[in-house]
C-alpha positions in Angstrom: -20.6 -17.8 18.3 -18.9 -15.6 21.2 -21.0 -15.1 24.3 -20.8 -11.6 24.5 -23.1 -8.6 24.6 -22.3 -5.6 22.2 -22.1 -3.0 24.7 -19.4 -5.1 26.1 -16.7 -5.4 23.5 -15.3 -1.5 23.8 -14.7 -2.0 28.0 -13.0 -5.1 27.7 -11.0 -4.0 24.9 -9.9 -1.3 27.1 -9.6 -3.4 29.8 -7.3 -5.8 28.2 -6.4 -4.6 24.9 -3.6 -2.3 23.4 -3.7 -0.3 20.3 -1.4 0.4 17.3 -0.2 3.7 15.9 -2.6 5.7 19.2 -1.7 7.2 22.6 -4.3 4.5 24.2 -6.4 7.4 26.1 -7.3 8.8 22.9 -9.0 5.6 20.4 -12.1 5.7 19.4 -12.9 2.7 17.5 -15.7 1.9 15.6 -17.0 -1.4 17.1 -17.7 -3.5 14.1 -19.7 -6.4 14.0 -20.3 -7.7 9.9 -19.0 -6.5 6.3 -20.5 -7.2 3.1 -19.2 -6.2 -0.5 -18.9 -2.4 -0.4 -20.0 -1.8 3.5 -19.9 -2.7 7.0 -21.9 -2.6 9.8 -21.1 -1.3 13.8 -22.9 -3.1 16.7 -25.6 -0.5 16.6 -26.2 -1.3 12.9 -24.7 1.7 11.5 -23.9 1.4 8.0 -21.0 2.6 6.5 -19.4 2.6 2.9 -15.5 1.5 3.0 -13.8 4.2 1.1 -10.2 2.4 2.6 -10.9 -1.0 2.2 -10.4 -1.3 6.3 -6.4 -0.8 6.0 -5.9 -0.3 1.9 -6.4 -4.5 1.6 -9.8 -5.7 1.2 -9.4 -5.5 -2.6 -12.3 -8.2 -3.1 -14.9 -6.7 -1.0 -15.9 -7.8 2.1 -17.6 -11.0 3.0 -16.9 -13.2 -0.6 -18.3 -16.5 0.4 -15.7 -18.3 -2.3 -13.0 -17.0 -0.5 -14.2 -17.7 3.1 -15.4 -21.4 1.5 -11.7 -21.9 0.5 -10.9 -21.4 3.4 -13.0 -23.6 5.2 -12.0 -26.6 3.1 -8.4 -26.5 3.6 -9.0 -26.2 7.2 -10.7 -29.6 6.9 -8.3 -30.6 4.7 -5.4 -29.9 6.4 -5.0 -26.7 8.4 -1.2 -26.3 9.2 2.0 -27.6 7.6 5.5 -26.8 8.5 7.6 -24.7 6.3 9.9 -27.5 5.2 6.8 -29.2 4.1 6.0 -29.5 0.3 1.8 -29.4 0.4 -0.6 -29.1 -2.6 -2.1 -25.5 -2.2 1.5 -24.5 -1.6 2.5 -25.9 -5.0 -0.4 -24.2 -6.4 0.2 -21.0 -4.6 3.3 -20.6 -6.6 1.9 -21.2 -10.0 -0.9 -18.8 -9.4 1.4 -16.1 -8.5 3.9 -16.8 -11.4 0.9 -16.5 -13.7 0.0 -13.1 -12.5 3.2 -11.5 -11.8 5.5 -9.4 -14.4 7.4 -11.4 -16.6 10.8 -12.9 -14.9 9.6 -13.0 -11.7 8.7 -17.0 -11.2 9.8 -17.5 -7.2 8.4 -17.1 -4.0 9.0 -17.0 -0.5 5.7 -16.3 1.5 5.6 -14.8 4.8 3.0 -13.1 7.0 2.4 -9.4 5.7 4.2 -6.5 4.1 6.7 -5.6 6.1 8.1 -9.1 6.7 8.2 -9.6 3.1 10.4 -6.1 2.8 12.8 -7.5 5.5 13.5 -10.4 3.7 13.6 -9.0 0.2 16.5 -6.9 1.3 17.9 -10.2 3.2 17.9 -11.6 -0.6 19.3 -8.5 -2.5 22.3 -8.0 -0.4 23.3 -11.9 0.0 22.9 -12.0 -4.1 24.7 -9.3 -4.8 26.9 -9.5 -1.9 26.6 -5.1 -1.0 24.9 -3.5 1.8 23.2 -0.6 1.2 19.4 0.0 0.3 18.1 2.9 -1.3 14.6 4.0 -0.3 12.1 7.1 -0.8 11.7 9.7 2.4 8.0 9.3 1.8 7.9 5.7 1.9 6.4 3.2 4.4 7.7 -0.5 4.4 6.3 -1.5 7.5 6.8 -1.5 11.6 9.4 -4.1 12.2 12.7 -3.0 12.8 14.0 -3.6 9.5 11.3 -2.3 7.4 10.7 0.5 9.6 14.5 1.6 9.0 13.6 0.8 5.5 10.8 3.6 5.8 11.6 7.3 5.0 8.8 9.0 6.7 8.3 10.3 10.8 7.2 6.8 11.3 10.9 5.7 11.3 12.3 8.8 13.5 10.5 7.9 16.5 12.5 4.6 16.6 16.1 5.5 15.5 18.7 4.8 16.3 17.8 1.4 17.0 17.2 -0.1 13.5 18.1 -2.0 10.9 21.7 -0.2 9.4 22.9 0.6 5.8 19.8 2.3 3.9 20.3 5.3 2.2 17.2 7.8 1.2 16.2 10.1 -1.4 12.8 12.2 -3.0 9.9 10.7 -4.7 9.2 12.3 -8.0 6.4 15.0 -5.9 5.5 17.3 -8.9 2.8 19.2 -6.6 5.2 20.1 -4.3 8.5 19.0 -6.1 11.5 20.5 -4.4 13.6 21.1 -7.3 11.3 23.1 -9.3 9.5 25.6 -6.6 10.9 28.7 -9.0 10.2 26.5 -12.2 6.8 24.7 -11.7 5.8 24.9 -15.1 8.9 22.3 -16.2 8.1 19.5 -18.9 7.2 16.4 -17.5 10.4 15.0 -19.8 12.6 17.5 -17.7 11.1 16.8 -14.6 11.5 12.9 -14.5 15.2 13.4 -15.9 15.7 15.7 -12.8 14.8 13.3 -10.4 16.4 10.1 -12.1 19.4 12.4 -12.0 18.9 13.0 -8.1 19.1 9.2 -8.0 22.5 8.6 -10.0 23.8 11.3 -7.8 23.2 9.8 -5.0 24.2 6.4 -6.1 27.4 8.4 -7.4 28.2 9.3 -3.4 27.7 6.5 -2.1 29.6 4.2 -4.6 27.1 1.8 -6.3 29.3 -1.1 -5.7 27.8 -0.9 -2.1 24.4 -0.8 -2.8 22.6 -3.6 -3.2 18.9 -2.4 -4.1 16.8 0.7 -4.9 13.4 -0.3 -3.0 10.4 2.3 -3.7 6.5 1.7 -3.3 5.5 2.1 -7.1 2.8 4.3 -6.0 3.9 5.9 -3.3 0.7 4.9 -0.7 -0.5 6.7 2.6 2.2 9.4 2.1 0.3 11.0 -1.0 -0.4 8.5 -3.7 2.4 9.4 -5.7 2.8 8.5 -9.1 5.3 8.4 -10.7 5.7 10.0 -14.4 6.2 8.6 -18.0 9.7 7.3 -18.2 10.6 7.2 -14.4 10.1 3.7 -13.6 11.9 3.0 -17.1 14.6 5.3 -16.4 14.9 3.6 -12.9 15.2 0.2 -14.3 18.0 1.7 -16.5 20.3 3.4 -13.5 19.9 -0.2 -11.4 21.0 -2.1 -14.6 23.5 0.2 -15.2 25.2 0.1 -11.9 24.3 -3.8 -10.9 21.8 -3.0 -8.2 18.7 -5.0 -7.7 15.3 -2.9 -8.0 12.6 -3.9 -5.6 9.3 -3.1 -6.3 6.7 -2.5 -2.9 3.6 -3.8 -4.2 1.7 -4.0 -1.0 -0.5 -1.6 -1.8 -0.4 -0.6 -4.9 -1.0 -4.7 -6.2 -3.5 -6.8 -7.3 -6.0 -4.4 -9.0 -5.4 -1.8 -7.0 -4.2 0.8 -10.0 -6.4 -0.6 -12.9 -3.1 -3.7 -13.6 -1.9 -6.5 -11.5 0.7 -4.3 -10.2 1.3 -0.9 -10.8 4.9 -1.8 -12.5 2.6 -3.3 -15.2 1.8 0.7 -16.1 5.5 1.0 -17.3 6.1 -2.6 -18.7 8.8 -2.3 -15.9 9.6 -6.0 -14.6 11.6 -5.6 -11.1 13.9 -7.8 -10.1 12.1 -8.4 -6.8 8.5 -8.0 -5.9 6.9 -7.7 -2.5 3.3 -8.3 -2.1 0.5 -8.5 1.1 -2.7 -6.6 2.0 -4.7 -7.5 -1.1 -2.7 -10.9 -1.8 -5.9 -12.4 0.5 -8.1 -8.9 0.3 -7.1 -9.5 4.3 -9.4 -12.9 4.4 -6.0 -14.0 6.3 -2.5 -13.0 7.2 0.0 -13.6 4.0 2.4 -11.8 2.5 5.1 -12.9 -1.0 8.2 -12.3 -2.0 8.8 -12.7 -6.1 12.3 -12.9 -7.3 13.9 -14.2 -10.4 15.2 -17.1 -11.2 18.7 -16.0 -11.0 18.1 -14.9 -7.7 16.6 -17.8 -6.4 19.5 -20.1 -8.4 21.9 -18.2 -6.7 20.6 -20.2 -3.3 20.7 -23.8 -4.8 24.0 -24.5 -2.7 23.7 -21.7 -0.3 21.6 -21.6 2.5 18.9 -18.8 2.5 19.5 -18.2 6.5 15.9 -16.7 7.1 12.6 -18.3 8.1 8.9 -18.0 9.7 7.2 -20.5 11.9 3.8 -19.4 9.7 5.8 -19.4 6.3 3.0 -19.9 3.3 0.3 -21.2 6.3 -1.8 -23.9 4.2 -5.2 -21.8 4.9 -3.5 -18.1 3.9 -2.7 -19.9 0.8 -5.9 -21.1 0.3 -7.3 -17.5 0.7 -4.7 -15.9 -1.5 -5.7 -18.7 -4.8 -9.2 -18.0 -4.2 -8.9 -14.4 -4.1 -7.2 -14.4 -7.3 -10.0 -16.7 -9.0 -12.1 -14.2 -7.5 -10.6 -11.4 -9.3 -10.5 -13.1 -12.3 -14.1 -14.6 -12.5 -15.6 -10.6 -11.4 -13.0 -9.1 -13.8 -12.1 -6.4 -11.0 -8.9 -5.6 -12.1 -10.6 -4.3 -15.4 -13.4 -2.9 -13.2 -10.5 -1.1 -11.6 -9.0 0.4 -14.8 -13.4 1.5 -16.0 -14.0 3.6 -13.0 -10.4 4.9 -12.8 -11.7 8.1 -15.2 -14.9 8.4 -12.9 -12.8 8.2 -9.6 -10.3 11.3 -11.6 -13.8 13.3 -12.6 -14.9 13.5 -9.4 -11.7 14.1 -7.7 -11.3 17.0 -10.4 -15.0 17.5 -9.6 -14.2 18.2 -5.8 -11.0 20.5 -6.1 -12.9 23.0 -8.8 -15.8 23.6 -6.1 -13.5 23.8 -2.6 -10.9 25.9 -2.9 -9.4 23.8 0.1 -8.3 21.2 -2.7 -5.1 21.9 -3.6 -4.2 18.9 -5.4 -5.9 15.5 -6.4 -4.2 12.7 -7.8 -5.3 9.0 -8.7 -4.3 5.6 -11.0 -7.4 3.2 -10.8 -9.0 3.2 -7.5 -6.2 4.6 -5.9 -6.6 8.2 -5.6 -6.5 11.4 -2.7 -7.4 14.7 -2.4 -4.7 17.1 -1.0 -5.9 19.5 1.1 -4.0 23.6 2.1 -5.3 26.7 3.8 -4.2 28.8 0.9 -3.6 27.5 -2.9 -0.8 29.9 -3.4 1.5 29.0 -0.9 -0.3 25.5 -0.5 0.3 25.9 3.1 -1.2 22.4 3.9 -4.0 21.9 6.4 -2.6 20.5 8.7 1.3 20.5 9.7 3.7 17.5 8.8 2.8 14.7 10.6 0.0 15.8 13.0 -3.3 16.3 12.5 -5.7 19.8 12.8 -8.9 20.9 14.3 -10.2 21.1 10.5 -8.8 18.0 9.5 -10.5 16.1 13.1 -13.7 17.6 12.0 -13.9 16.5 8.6 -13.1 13.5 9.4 -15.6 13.1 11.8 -18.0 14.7 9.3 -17.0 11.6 7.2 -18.0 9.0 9.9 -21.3 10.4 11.2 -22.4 10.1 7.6 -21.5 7.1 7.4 -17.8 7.4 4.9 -15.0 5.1 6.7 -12.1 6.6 4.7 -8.2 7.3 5.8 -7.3 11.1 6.6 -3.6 11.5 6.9 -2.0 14.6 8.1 -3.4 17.0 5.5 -4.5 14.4 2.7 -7.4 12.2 2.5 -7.1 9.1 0.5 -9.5 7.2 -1.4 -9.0 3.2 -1.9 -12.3 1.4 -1.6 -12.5 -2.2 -2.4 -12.4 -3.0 -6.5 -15.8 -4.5 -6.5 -17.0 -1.1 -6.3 -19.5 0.8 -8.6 -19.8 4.3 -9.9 -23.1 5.1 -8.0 -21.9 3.9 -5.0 -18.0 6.0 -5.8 -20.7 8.8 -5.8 -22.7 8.3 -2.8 -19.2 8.2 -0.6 -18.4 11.7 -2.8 -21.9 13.4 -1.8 -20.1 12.8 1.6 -17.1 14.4 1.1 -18.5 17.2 -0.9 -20.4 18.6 2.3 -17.1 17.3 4.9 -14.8 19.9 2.4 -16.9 22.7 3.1 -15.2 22.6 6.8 -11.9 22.6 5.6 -13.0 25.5 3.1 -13.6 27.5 5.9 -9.9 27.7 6.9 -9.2 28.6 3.2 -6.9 32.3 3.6 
C-alpha cells in the first residue's frame, strides 16, 4: 500500500516526526507493522501479546474484520457529514448508546476522544447548573488539553500550570493500600473507611460552598494512576452528597467502559446512574477517533432554547460512528463483556498468585480485566520502586524484560498495569503471567 522499506520507518520518523509524553532523544518505539486478536507483530515479525490493549482502548481485539468492514461501507456510503447534519448512522449511533448506557442517560454529544469529551462535560454542568467549580481526584487523568489537563490531579497537570482551565477543586481517591487517613489505623472496616473519605468530600464541598460547584468528576476506576476501586457504598454514598447539595456527578468512563470491568461501565458495579457520562478509547476499541458525552434528559432539555456554545469540526464523523455501532455488535455477538466478568477471578488468582512468590508485590488490585500489580523495595514501609512520577533502573529493566519476551504492557512509575483486550482467554492471561513471573524476580532483587 505505502512504498516504503521497514528499515526505513524509525529514520523518517525521527526525521520528521515528534513524540507525546518523551524527551524526543530518548523513544524507543516498537515499529509495528500488523495486529490480530490478542497480538501484534513489529517489522521484524516479532510477536507480542498486548497486555495494554496499545493505550487501554482496543477492547475488541485487534484486527475484527466486522468492525474494519463497517467501516469500509460507510466510507462508500458517505464518508463525512457536517455536524449540523442529521445522517442515518448518527441517528443510530444514539440509539445504540442509549441502549447500553445506565438508566437516565439517553443524550449524546460526540466528539473526538476522552479528553474533549471531559471539556465539554464540564462546559454542560456549569451552564446547567449555572456554578463554577469542578471537583476532581489528585490521582486522576482527564486528558492533555488545557481543560482536561487542569481537570487532572496528577504531575501531568503541574508541568502546565498556571496556564489552564480555572475553577476545579481536588481531593483523595478512596487509596486503601496507601490511604492517608488511616496510616496508624490500617486495619479500619471497610464501612468506616468509605464513610471517611465520603466525609473528606462533604468537607470539602463544605469549604468551598456547594452552591459554587457545579460537578464532582472522578474516573470510576481510577486508571493509569493505580486502578483504584472504589469500595462498597462509595459510589452510592457519592451519588447521595451530589444529590444532596445540587451538584452534577460526572462519571470518566474512558477507561473503565465498555467491558472493561466485567459491566458496561464500571458505575453499573454500584447501580449508580451519573448524571453525565464520558466515554472514548474502547467506544471504537481505537478502530477510529470518537469520543461521547451522555447526559440526561433534563440536561439536554435545559438547551432546547439555549444555545449549547461549543462545537467540533469532526463532531460524530459518519465513519467513527460506524466503528463505534459495530464495535458494540461486536461485543454483543462474542459476549465479551461477560467474557470480561469469567476471567475476572482468574486475572485476581494470578495477581494474588504473583504477590505471594515476589516479595516485590506489595499490592495487587483488579475489577474484570482491569487489574495491576504495585510494586515497593520493602513491604513494611512500602517504599515504592520507583519515586513518584519517574521511573527506576529496576523498573527500566523489568520492563524491558517484558518486551524482549515478547509482553507489551504499561509500567507506570512503580506500578504495572494489566488491561489486555476482552477477547482474551485464560491460557493466553497465563502465557503474558509466565512473563511477568520471571521480569519480578529483578524487582525482587531490590527487595530490603
Amino acid at each position: 500500500m505505502f512504498e516504503l522499506d521497514n528499515d526505513q520507518i524509525l529514520p523518517l520518523m525521527r526525521e520528521h516526526g515528534f513524540w507525546t509524553w518523551s524527551a524526543q532523544g530518548k523513544v524507543n518505539p516498537i515499529s509495528v507493522e500488523r495486529a490480530k486478536g490478542v497480538y501484534f507483530w513489529d517489522t521484524d515479525g516479532k510477536r507480542y501479546l498486548d497486555f495494554n490493549s496499545m493505550t487501554m482502548c482496543v477492547n475488541a481485539g485487534h484486527g475484527d474484520e466486522r468492525i474494519i468492514n463497517a467501516m469500509t461501507e460507510q466510507l462508500h456510503e458517505l464518508p463525512f457529514a457536517g455536524p449540523p447534519m442529521a445522517t442515518k448512522v448518527r441517528a443510530l449511533a444514539g440509539k445504540t448508546l442509549a441502549e447500553v448506557t445506565p438508566e437516565g442517560i439517553n443524550h449524546f454529544l460526540f466528539t473526538l476522544g476522552g479528553a474533549d469529551a471531559n471539556e465539554n462535560a464540564v462546559k454542560l454542568a456549569r451552564a446547567f447548573t449555572g456554578h463554577h467549580k469542578i471537583l476532581t481526584r489528585y490521582r486522576s487523568y482527564h486528558g492533555a488539553t488545557a481543560g482536561a489537563m487542569a481537570l487532572t490531579g496528577d504531575p501531568r497537570r503541574t508541568k502546565w500550570e498556571p496556564n489552564l482551565m480555572h475553577g476545579v477543586v481536588h481531593f483523595l481517591d478512596p487509596y486503601r493500600y496507601r490511604s492517608t487517613f488511616h496510616r496508624t489505623n490500617p486495619n479500619i472496616s471497610e464501612a468506616e473507611f468509605t464513610q471517611d473519605y465520603l466525609n473528606h468530600i462533604e468537607e470539602i464541598i463544605l469549604y468551598e460552598g456547594g452552591e459554587t460547584i457545579a460537578a464532582i468528576l472522578i474516573e470510576t476506576v481510577t486508571g493509569t494512576n493505580g486502578v483504584i476501586i472504589p469500595p462498597d457504598g462509595y459510589m452510592q454514598g457519592l451519588r447521595a452528597i451530589c444529590d444532596k447539595y445540587g451538584i452534577l456527578l460526572i462519571a470518566d468512563e474512558v477507561m473503565s467502559g465498555f467491558g472493561r470491568t466485567g459491566a458496561w461501565f464500571a458505575v453499573d458495579h454500584w447501580g449508580v446512574s451519573p448524571d453525565i457520562i464520558t466515554m472514548a478509547k474502547g467506544l471504537t476499541s481505537a478502530y477510529a477517533p470518537l469520543g461521547a458525552v451522555g447526559m440526561t434528559n433534563e440536561i439536554a432539555s435545559f438547551f432546547e432554547d439555549k444555545i449549547f456554545r461549543s462545537g467540533l469540526t469532526y463532531t460524530a464523523h459518519p465513519v467513527s460512528l460506524a466503528a463505534m455501532i459495530a464495535n458494540v455488535n461486536v461485543m454483543r455477538d462474542d459476549k465479551l463483556i461477560e467474557n470480561a466478568a469469567s476471567l475476572g477471578p482468574s486475572l485476581n488468582r494470578m495477581l494474588t498468585d504473583l504477590g505471594e512468590a515476589h516479595p516485590s508485590v506489595g499490592d495487587v488490585r483488579s475489577i474484570g480485566l482491569f487489574g495491576i500489580l504495585e510494586l515497593v523495595k520493602n513491604r513494611e514501609t512500602k517504599e515504592p520502586m520507583a519515586p513518584w512520577d519517574s521511573s527506576s533502573s529496576e523498573m527500566e529493566a523489568f520492563n524491558k524484560y517484558c518486551r524482549d519476551h515478547g509482553l507489551f504492557l504499561s509500567v507506570h512509575w512503580h506500578t504495572v498495569l494489566i488491561v489486555p483486550p476482552l477477547n482474551i482467554t485464560e491460557e493466553q492471561l497465563a502465557e503474558g503471567f509466565e512473563v511477568l513471573d520471571e521480569a519480578l524476580k529483578i524487582t525482587d532483587k531490590a527487595v530490603i
